[in-house]
N, C-alpha and C positions, 0 to 999 in steps of 0.2 A: 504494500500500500504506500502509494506516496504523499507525503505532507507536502501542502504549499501553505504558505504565510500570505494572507493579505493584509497591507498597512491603508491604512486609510484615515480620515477626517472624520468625527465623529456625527459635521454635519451633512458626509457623505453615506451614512449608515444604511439607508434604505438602499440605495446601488450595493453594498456588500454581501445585502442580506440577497440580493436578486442575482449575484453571482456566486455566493456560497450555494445555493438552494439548485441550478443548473450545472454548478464543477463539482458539484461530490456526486459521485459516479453511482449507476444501477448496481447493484446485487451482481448481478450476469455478466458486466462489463470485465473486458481485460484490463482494462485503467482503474483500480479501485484507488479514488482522491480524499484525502481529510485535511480537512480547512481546518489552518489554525490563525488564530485573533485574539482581540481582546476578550470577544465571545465567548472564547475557551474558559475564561479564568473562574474561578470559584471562591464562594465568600472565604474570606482568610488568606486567601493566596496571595505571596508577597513579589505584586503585577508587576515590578519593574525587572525581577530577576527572573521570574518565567518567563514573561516576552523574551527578555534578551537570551535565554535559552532555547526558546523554541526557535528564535534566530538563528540560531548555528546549527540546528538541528535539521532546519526542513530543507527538502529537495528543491524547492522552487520558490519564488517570491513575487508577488501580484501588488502593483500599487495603482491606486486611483486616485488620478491626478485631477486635480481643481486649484482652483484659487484659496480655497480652505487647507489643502492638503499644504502646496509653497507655503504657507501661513506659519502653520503648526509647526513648532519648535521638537513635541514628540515625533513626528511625521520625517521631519528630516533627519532625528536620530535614527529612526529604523532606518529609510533609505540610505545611510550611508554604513551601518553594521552588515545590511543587505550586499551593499554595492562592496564590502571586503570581501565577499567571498570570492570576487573574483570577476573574470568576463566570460571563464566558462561556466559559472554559477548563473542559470535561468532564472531571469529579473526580468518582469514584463509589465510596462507599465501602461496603464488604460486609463487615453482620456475621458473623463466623463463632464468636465464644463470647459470653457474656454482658459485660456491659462497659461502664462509664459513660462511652458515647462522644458523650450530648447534652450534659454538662461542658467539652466542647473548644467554644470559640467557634465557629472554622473551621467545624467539622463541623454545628452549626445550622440552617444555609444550606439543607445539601445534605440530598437524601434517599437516605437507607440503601436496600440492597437487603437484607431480609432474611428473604424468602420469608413464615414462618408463623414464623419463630424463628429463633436461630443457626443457624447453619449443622451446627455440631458436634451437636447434638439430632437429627439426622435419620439414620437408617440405612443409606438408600439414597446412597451420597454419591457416587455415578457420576451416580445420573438427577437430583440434586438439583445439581453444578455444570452438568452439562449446561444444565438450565434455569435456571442465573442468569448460562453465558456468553452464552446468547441472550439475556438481559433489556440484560447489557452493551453488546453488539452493537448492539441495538436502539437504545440512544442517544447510539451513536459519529456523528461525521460523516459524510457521503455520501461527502468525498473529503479529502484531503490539503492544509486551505490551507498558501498559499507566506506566510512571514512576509516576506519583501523580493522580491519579485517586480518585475520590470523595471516601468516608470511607464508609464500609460497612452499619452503621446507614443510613447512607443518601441515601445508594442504598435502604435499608429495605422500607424506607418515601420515597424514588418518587416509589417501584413497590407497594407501598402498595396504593399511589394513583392512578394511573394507572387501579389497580384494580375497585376501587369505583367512577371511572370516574372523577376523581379532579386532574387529570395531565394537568395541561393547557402550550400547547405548546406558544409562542410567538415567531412569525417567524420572523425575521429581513432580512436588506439587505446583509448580508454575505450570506447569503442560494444560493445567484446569482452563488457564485464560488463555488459552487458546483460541482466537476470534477469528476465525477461519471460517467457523460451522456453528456462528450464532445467528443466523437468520431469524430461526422461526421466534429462536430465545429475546433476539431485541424486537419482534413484533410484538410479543407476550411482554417484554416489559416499556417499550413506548406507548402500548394501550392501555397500563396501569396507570402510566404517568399522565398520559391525556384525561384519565379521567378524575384524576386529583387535580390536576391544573383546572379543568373545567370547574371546580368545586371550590377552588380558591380563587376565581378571577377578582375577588377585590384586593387581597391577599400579596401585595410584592412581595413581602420579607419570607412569605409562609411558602412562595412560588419557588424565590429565589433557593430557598431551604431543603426542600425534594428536589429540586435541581442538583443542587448540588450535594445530596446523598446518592443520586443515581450516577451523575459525572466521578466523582472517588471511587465508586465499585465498576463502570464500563462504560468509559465515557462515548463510546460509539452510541448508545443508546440516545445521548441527545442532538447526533445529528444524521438518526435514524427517521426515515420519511414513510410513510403509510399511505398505504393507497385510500382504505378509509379507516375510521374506527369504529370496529366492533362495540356493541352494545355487553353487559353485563350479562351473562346466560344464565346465571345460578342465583337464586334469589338471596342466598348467604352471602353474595360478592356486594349487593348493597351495603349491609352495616359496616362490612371492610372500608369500602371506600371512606365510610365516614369516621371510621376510626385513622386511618391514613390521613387525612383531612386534619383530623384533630391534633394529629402526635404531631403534622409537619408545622402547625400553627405552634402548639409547645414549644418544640425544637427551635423556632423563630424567636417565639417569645424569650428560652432559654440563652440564646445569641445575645438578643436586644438587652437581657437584663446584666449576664455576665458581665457584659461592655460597659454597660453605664457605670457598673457599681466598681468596676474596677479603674474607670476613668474617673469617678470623683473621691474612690480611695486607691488611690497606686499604691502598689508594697510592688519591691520587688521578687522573684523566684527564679530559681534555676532548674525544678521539676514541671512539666506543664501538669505530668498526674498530680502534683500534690495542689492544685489550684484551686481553692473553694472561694464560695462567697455566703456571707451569713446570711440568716432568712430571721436574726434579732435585730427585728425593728425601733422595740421600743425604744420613746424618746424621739424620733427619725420622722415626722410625721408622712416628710416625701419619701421616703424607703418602706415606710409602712405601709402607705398607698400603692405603692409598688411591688412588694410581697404579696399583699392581698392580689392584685390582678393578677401576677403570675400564678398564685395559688386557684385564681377560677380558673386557667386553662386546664391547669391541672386535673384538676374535677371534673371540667366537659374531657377530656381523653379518657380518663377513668369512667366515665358515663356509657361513653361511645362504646371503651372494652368489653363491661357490662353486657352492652346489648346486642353484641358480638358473639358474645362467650353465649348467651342466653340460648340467642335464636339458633346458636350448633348444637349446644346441649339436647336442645328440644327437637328437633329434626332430625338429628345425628347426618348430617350433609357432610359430603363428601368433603368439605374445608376439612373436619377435625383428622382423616384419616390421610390427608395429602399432608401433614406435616404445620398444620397452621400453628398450633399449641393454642388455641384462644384460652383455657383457663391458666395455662401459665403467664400470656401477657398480660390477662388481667391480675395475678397474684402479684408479680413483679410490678406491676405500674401503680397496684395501692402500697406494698412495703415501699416506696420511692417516695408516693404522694407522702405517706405516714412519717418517714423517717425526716422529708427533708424541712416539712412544715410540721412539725411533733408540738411545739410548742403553740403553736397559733391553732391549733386543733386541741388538745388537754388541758392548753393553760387557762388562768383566768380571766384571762382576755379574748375565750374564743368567742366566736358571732354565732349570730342562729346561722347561718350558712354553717360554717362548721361543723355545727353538734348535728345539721341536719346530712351532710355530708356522712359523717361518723354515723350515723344510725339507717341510711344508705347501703351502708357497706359492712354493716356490723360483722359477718361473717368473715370475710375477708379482712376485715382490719386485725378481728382477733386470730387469725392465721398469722397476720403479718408479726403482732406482739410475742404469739409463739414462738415465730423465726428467729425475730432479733435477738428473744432470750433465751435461745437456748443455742444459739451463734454467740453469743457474747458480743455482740455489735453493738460500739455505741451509737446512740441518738447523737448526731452532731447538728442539726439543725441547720445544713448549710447543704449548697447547691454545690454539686464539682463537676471540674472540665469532661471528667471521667463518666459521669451521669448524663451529662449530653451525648457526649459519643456514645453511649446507651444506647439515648435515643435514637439517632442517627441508623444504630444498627437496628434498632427494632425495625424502623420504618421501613429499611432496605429489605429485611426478611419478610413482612408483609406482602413485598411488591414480590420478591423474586422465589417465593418460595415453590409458586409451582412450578415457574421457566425452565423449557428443556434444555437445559444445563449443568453440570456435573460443578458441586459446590467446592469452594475451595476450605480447608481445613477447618478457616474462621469461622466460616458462612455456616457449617457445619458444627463448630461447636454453641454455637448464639441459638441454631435452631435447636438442637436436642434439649438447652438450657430451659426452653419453653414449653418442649413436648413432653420432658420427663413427667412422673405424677407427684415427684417430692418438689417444694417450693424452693428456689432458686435464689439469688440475690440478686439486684440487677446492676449486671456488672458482668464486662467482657475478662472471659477466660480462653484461655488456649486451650486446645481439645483433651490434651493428658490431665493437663491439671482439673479440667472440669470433669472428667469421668472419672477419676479417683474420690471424688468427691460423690458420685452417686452409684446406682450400681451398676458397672458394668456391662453385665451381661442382658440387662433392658437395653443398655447403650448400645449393642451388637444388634441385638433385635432390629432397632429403630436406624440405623444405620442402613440394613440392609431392605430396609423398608423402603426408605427413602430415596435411594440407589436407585431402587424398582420401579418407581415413581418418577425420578429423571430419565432415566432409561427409556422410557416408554415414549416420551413426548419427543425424541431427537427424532432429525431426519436419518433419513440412509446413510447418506451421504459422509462419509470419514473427513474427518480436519487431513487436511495435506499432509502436516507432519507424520502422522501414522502410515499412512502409504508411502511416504519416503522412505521412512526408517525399515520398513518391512521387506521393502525392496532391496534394502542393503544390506538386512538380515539372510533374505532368499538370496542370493548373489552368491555365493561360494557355497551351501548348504546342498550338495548334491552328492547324495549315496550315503551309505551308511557310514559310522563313524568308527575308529576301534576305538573299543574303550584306553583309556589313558593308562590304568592300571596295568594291564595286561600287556604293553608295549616291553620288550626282554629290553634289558641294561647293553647287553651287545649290539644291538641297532636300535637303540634307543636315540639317536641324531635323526636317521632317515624315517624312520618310526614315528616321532614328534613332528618335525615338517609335517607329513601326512596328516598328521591331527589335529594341525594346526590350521591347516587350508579347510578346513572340514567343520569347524567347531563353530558355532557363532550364539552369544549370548546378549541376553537384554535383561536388563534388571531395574523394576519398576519397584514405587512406596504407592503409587496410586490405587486407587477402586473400580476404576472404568474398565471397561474390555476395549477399549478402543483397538488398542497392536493387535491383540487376537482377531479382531474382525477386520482386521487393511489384511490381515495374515491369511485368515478363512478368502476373503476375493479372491486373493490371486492364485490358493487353491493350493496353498503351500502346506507341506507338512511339517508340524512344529510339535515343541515339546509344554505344558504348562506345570511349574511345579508350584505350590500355594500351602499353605498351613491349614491345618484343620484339625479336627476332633474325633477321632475313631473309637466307638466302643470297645470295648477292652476283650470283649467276647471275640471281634477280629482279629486282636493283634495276639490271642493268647495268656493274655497277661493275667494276674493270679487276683487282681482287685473284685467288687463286685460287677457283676455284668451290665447292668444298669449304667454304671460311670465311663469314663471316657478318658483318652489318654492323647495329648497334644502327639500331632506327629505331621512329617512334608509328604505329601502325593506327589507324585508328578502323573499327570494326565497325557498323551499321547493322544495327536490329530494327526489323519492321513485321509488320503482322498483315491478314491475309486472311478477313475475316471471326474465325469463332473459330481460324483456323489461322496458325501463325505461318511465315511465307516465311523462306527460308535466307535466312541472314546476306549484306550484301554487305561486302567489304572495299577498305577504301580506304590507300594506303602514304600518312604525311602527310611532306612537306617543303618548301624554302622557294618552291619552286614551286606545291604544295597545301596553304596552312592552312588552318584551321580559319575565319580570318576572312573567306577566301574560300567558301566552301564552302555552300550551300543546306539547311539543317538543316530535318527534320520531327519536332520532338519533344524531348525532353530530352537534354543533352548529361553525361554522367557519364564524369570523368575520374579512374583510377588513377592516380597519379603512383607509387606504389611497383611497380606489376603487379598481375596476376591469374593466380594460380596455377589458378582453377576453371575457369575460362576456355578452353573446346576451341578448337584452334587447328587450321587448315587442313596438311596435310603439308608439311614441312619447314622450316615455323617452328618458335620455341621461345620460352618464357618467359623475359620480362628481368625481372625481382627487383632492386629496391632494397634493401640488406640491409647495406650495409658500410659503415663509416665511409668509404671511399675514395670509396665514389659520393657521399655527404653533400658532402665537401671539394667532389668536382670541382665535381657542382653548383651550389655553392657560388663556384665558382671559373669555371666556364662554363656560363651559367644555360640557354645555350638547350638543353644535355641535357637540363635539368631537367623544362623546361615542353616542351608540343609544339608545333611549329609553329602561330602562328597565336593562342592559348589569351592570351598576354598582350595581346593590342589587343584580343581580344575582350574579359578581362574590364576592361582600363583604359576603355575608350569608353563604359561604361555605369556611372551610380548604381548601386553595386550593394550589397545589404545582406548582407555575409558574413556564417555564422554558425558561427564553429568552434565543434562536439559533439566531446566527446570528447579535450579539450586541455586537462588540469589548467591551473590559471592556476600552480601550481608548478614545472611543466614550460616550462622556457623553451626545452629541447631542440627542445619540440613548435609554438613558434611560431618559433625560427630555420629552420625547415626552409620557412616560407612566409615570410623576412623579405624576399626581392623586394618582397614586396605590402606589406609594413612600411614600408619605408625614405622612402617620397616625400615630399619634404616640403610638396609639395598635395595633397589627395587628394581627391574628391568623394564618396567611400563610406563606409558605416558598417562598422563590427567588433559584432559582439557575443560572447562565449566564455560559454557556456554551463558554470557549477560552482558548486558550492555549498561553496565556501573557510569553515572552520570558523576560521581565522587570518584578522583582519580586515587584518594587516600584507600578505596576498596580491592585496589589493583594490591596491596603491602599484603594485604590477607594471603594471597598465591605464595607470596614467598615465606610465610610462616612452616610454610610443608615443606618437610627436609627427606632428602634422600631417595625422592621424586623426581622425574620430569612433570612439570607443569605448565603449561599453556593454558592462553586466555583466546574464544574466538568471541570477538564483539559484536555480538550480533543483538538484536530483538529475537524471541522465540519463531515468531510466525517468519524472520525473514532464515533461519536454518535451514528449511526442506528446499527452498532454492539453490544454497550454497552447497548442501550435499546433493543435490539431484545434478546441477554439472560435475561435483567428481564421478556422479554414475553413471551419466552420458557419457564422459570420457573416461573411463572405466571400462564401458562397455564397447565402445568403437574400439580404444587398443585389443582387445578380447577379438573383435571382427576379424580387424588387420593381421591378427596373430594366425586364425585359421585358414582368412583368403592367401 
């Protein structure tokens, strides 16, 4: 996808908005465009150092020149940050009013688009941007270049492994935002937002607010265009919207009060979580007047949840079983209401609002009194940065909880926090920490619920990235393999070659079948091995028969012509590894499980998911890995490439730090990110005794950079045999 920047004059905005609206490209197009601007920014966001970011950042640059535009002081800062990037840097400028704009040096160079005349002399001003976003179009780039793109050595070592089948993918939780294959997922959430926006039209602060909860989770969604919008189909999706409505007016309100109260008391900090503001009025008459009104919004969202929660209870509609959690948003939004207003609700200063509020909710309140005391939470009587963000998250999971999209960790831990049936606190946790906290194996349950439920709503269609990689997997994976074990010490050189060009491995922490299914297309035979639960009665073992004993499967797929034969299954242990074992085909190993994963009667899914499995792991590796999986991958060069593993995330490469720690190592790393902090680049060289390599990419722009080593990959391979 290519970015372009448009600068412009703020009293040119309507021309921006009529050539943003015709240059971001159809769905179908080979040109997919994202306009970026001021339009882009979000409340909070500190405008002078994103613009100038997204300056150096986009492929092209669009200016609309006026007599407003020469004027502006901003306007001609970006055109000349614009104009350093060069003259082979695509700068296109568009008259749109009359204007001494061959006076600008800069602009000399370049030639104007200006049809027959300004832009503004023309009537028709729909069919007139139309044909000047396709003049634009026409001489953008064919594709996206990488400004630091790994060095040719390092392309030569990963296609050279690739070829010999030693490319070993390692897929992370990034792979989730994959935007590749959200279609239908930002139809499903632009028509949430349209119909909040519709409910807020008096509303800027409450607009700007879901705005910008939806732009921080995917920002494609707000320059997502709909042919129309769909209507409500479920009569349950009414009280939603109006609870949506209410929390995004909160959230607004929550903004507006934060700010005030801390512009007319500044203190300084150096934690943003530890930022409260008091909800002790007394004495404060305009602060009191002020808690009070945040306090009713409060109330109307807790109303709203109410009647949310009510009308699922009483119908049992399919909201409560898609993951909504309606009675946990409402248990958390009254502990909030309770905790943050405690005093102007018990105290002697409460109003009949209050006590009528309190008696309202009586059930729920006394839930909430349970929680906090038997949590040992104090009552601080004060609002925090951290209880916004809360909200923010609530709202987002309202909106995106059905979208056929696979959640990313967070998204996933916020929802279960609402679905569980024990009350929650509200407050973002990270998935291990928050299931250690409840139980478990409900967590697993609802996990694989939920899965089932994204699962169902996606297209056909595979994200790019997984047909790439699968193809690089199928590449060298033909005939059977010898097992590694079994290779004699006497030809053990020519023996290993052979097994080397043979072998090829993927190692995923995700929940999706994605590889598996780009893998079933092309009708390749592969290997899956996954964690799970076997009754004790199969493996022999002397426990009761009823229990169950953790253990790795590895499942085998092959194909019968176009038909693909039932799965065989094999139980792996220290008596059947993996390094023993005769492989035909690619070896793809879950190390967290596989929720999509149909499983034979009387197994069960084993889920990675708790800080406890992390520790043990950690603490006894061979749970971690499956039998067999480490000789296999120590005995070979192998070129890992963790996708999907921020290089900020240190989380995400302690969880493979076995394969860290050696202090010889014969393999390369590469991690795959595009770090906008050049201080995340020191992280790489913390790993000693490693080759390490960076390739800078964005995720979505990888399956291009590896699809030409496979094209030429596969022409050398032609040449070889003509």
């Amino acid at each position: 996808m290519l970015r372009v920047f448009i600068s412009y004059a703020r009293e040119d905005v309507e021309y921006q908005r009529l050539l943003r609206r015709f240059l971001v490209s159809a769905d179908d197009s080979d040109l997919q465009v994202e306009v970026i601007s001021d339009q882009n920014l979000l409340a909070g966001d500190r405008w002078e150092e994103r613009l100038n970011t997204s300056m150096e950042e986009v492929d092209a640059g669009v200016l609309l020149l006026s007599t407003y535009f020469l004027e502006s002081q901003w306007c001609k800062s970006e055109l000349m940050r614009l104009a350093e990037r060069g003259l082979d840097f695509p700068l296109i400028p568009i008259l749109v009013s009359p204007c001494r704009w061959l006076d600008v040096p800069v602009l000399k160079a370049r030639n104007a688009i200006c049809g027959d005349g300004p832009a503004s002399q023309f009537e028709d001003q729909e069919a007139l941007w139309f044909q000047i976003a396709n003049q634009v179009r026409a001489v953008l780039p064919t594709r996206r270049e990488q400004s630091h793109p790994a060095t040719e050595n390092e392309w030569s070592r990963i296609s050279k492994a690739i070829k010999q089948g030693l490319f070993t993918p390692i897929i992370g939780p990034g792979c989730y935002e994959v935007t590749e294959d959200t279609r239908e997922a930002r139809n499903h959430l632009r028509t949430r937002l349209e119909w909040i926006l519709a409910k807020l039209d008096d509303d800027a602060g409450a607009c700007d607010f879901v705005r910008g909860v939806v732009g921080s989770n995917l920002l494609s969604v707000l320059h997502h265009r709909l042919d129309q919008i769909a209507q409500p189909h479920e009569d349950w999706m009414l009280p939603l919207v109006d609870l949506q409505t209410a929390l995004s007016k909160l959230g607004a309100s929550c903004c507006r009060f934060i700010g005030g109260m801390m512009q007319e008391r500044p203190s300084g900090f150096t934690d943003v979580h530890a930022v409260t503001v008091s909800m002790k009025s007394k004495g404060y008459k305009e602060v009191e007047e002020k808690v009070t009104e945040l306090r009713n919004v409060f109330f109307a969202a807790v109303q709203k949840a109410s009647a949310l929660n009510h009308y699922v209870q009483k119908n049992h509609r399919s909201g409560l079983n898609k993951g909504l959690g309606s009675a946990g948003i409402l248990g958390q939004l009254v502990i909030l209401t309770y905790s943050v207003f405690h005093n102007s609700l018990t105290g002697d200063d409460a109003d009949d609002q209050a006590r009528e509020w309190l008696d309202e909710n009586r059930a729920s309140v006394a839930t909430a009194e349970r929680f906090l005391r038997q949590a040992r939470t104090p009552i601080a009587d004060k609002l925090a940065i951290t209880q916004l963000e809360w909200i923010g998250d609530l709202v987002w999971h309202t909106i995106r909880f059905e979208a056929p999209m696979y959640p990313s960790p967070d998204e996933l831990a916020f929802q279960l926090s609402v679905c569980l049936g024990t009350v929650m606190p509200p407050k973002k946790e990270r998935m291990g920490t928050m299931v250690e906290l409840t139980d478990e194996e409900l967590c697993q349950r609802l996990i694989r619920k939920f899965y089932r439920v994204y699962d169902r709503g996606r297209s056909n269609e595979r994200p790019r990235l997984y047909d790439v990689l699968a193809r690089a997997l199928s590449l060298s994976s033909r005939g059977a393999v010898k097992p590694l074990a079994k290779i004699h010490k006497g030809t053990a050189r020519r023996g290993l070659q052979d097994f080397r060009k043979s072998v090829t491995v993927a190692i995923s922490t995700n929940f999706d079948r994605e590889l598996e299914r780009s893998l079933e297309e092309r009708h390749a035979d592969y290997h899956l091995v996954i964690p799970v639960f076997v009754p004790n009665e199969v493996l022999g073992n002397n426990g009761p028969a009823e229990d169950y004993s953790a253990c790795w499967m590895m499942r085998t797929f092959s194909w019968d012509e176009d038909d693909r034969r039932e799965p065989e299954n094999v139980l792996l242990s220290a008596s059947n590894q993996l390094n023993e074992i005769a492989l035909n085909g690619p070896l793809l190993v879950k190390l967290h499980g596989s929720p999509l994963e149909p499983l034979q009667s009387g197994y069960m899914h084993r889920l990675w998911i708790s800080d406890r499995d992390f520790i043990e792991a950690m603490v006894a590796r061979d749970r971690f890995w499956p039998p067999g999986l480490k000789e296999l991958l120590e005995a070979q060069e192998r070129v890992l490439c963790f996708v999907g593993y921020p290089l900020a995330d240190t989380g995400s490469r302690l969880r493979l730090s076995d394969h860290l720690k050696r202090e010889k190592d014969n393999r390369t790393l590469y991690f795959v990110d595009y770090p906008e902090d050049p201080l995340r680049h020191a992280l790489l060289k913390r790993i000693r005794g490693i080759k390490v390599g960076l390739i800078q990419a964005k995720i979505d722009e990888l399956p291009q950079l590896l699809l030409n080593l496979l094209d030429q990959t596969s022409d050398r391979e032609s040449g070889a045999r003509s």
